[in-house]
N, C-alpha and C positions, 0 to 999 in steps of 0.2 A: 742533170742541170735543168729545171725549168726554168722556162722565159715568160714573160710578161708583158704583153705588146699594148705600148700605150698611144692611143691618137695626141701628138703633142700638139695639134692646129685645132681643136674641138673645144668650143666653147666661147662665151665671150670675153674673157680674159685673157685667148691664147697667143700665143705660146706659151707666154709667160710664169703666168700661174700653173699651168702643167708640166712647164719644167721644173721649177719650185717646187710642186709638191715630189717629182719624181726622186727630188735630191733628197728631200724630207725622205720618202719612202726607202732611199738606200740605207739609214737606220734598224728599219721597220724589219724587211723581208732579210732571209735566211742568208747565208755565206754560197747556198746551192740556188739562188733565184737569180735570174739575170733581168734586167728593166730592158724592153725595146722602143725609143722611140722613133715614131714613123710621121716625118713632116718634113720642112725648111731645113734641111741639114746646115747648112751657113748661120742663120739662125738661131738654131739650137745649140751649134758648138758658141756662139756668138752667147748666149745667155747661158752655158756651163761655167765659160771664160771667169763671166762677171759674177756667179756663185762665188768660184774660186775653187772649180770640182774640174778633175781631170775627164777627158772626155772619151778617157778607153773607161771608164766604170760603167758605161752605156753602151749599146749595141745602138748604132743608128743607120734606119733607112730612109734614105733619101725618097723625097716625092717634091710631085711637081704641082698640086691641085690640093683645093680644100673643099668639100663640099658645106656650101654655105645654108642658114641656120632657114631663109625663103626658098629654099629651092625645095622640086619635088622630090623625094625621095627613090621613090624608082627611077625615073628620067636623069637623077643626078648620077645615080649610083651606076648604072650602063654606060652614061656619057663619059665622066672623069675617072676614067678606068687607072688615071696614076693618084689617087686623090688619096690621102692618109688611112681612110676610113676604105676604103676598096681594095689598098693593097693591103693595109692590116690582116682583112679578113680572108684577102687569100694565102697570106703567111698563117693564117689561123684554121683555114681550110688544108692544106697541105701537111699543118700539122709540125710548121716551123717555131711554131708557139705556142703555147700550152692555153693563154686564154688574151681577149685584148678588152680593152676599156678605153671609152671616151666620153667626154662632156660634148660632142656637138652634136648633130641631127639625131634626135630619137627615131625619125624615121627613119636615116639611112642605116643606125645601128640596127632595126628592125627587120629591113630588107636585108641586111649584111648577116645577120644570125641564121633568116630564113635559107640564106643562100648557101653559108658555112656549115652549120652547122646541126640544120634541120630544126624541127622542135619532136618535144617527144610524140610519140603517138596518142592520141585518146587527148589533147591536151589544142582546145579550140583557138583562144586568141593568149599569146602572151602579154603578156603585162609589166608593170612599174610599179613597185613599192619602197613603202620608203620607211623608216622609225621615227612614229612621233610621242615626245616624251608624255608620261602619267603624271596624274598627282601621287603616285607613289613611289617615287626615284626609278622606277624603271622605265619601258619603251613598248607601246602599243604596235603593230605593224596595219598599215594603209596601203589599200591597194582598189583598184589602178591610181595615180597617180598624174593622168596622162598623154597613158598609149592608144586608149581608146574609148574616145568622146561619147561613144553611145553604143551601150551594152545592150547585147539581148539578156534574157532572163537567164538561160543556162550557161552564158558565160560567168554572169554575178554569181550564179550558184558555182560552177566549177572553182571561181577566185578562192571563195572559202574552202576548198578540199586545197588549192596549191596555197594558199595562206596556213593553212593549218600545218602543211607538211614544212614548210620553212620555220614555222612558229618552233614548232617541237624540233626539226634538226640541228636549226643554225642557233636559234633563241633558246636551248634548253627546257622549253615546258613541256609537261608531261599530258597533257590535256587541255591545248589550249580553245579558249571562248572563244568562238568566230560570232561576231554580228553585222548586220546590214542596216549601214546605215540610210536616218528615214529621217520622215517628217512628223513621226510619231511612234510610240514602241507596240500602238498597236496593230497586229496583223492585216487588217484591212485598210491602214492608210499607205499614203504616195502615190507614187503614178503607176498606170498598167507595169512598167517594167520590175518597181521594185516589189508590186504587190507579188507579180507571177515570180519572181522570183525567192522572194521569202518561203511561199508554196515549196522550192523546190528542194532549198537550203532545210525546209522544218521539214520533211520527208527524208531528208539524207540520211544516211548512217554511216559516211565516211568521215565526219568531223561531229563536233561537239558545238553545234547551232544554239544561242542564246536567243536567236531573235532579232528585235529590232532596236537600234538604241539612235539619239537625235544627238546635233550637233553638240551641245551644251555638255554633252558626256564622254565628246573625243578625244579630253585627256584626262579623263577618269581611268579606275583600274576595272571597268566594268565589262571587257573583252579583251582577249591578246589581237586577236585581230579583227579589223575592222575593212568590211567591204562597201565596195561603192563604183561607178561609173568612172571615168577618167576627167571627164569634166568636174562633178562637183569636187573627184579628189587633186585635182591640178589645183582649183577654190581654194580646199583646206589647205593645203601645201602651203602657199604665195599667202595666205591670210594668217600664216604661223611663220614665215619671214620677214613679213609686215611690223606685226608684234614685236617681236624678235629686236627688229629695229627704232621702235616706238619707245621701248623700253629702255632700249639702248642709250638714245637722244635725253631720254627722263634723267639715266642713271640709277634707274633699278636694277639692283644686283644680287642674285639667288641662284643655289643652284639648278632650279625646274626652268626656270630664264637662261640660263648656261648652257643644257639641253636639246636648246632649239635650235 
């Protein structure tokens, strides 16, 4: 039996929305997966209730603390030692549950993987990626996204060796285009960080470097994955949400707009 431990207090819509999709997900996942949620038990059975879902198809742990979306991550994460996201991941550290997910603190899920679960060896800062759609029905991958606002050069270039290997494992391409995006697709533009960086990505021989490509071709099919800082890719992210809802409001309706 695997489990699946979900933060049901993470996010801004929560509980709510996370127990909603949890019931949604009882569809989804196998007859052998079991869902865990960890929050408001009163709550959470209070929002099964009103589904209209019985509340033995869930495993629920009770918690008394949420770590909230201002607080600091480390400082949170030591302090509210019964907080969703804290004891998740020592149900996740122990090994009570096979993997946990949440929409709220990216930094406490941060500090919480760092704590649980290590990161791999050789593998300097983790990251946030996300799928942003092509003009060719399929799905670019974007990274960081987020996690971290200001990249050295050899992170940017590592992203592209851990982009490539999600590209090909999870995305099925056999070779996929890594590039970095810029303020020009030639070698010598942007700032110190993405110039030395480019340097280090076009010197690699662990991925398949294209180069550099500029905003206006972020949802072209001109790379599978696309790197960048956290900052400008948080930018792309919320200015493809934006859209997303712009279009919405219009009533333009397609499926590359459905995507977003």
């Amino acid at each position: 039996m695997r489990k699946i431990g979900v933060d049901a207090m993470g996010g801004d819509f929560a509980p709510e929305a996370v127990v909603s999709g949890a019931v949604l997900a009882l569809d989804a996942v196998d007859k052998d997966t079991r869902i865990v949620l960890f929050g408001d038990r009163d709550r959470i059975v209070e929002l099964l209730e009103k589904e209209g879902i019985d509340q033995e198809r869930f495993d629920i742990v009770a918690t008394s603390q949420t770590i909230e979306m201002n607080e600091h991550p480390t400082q949170a994460f030591s302090k509210k030692t019964d907080s969703s996201i804290v004891v998740g991941f020592g149900y996740l550290k122990h090994k009570q549950i096979d993997a946990f997910a949440s929409s709220g603190s990216t930094g406490a899920m941060m500090v919480g993987s760092m704590y649980a679960i290590k990161q791999i060896e050789g593998i300097i800062r983790p990251t946030i990626a996300t799928m942003i759609p092509n003009s060719n029905g399929g799905f670019n991958l974007l990274l960081d996204v987020g996690l971290n606002v200001d990249c050295k050069p050899d992170v940017l270039a590592q992203y592209g060796h851990i982009g490539s290997i999600f590209a090909r494992s999870v995305m099925g391409i056999e070779n996929p285009r890594v590039a970095l995006l810029n303020i020009g697709e030639e070698r010598e533009k942007g700032n110190l960080a993405s110039r030395a960086a480019n340097e280090l990505m076009y010197e690699s021989q662990d991925y398949n470097f294209v180069g550099n490509i500029e905003g206006n071709q972020i949802f072209t099919n001109e790379a599978d994955v696309i790197v960048c800082d956290g900052f400008v890719g948080n930018v792309v992210l919320k200015q493809t949400e934006g859209l997303f809802g712009v279009f919405k409001q219009l009533g333009v309706s397609h499926p590359f707009i459905e995507q977003m």
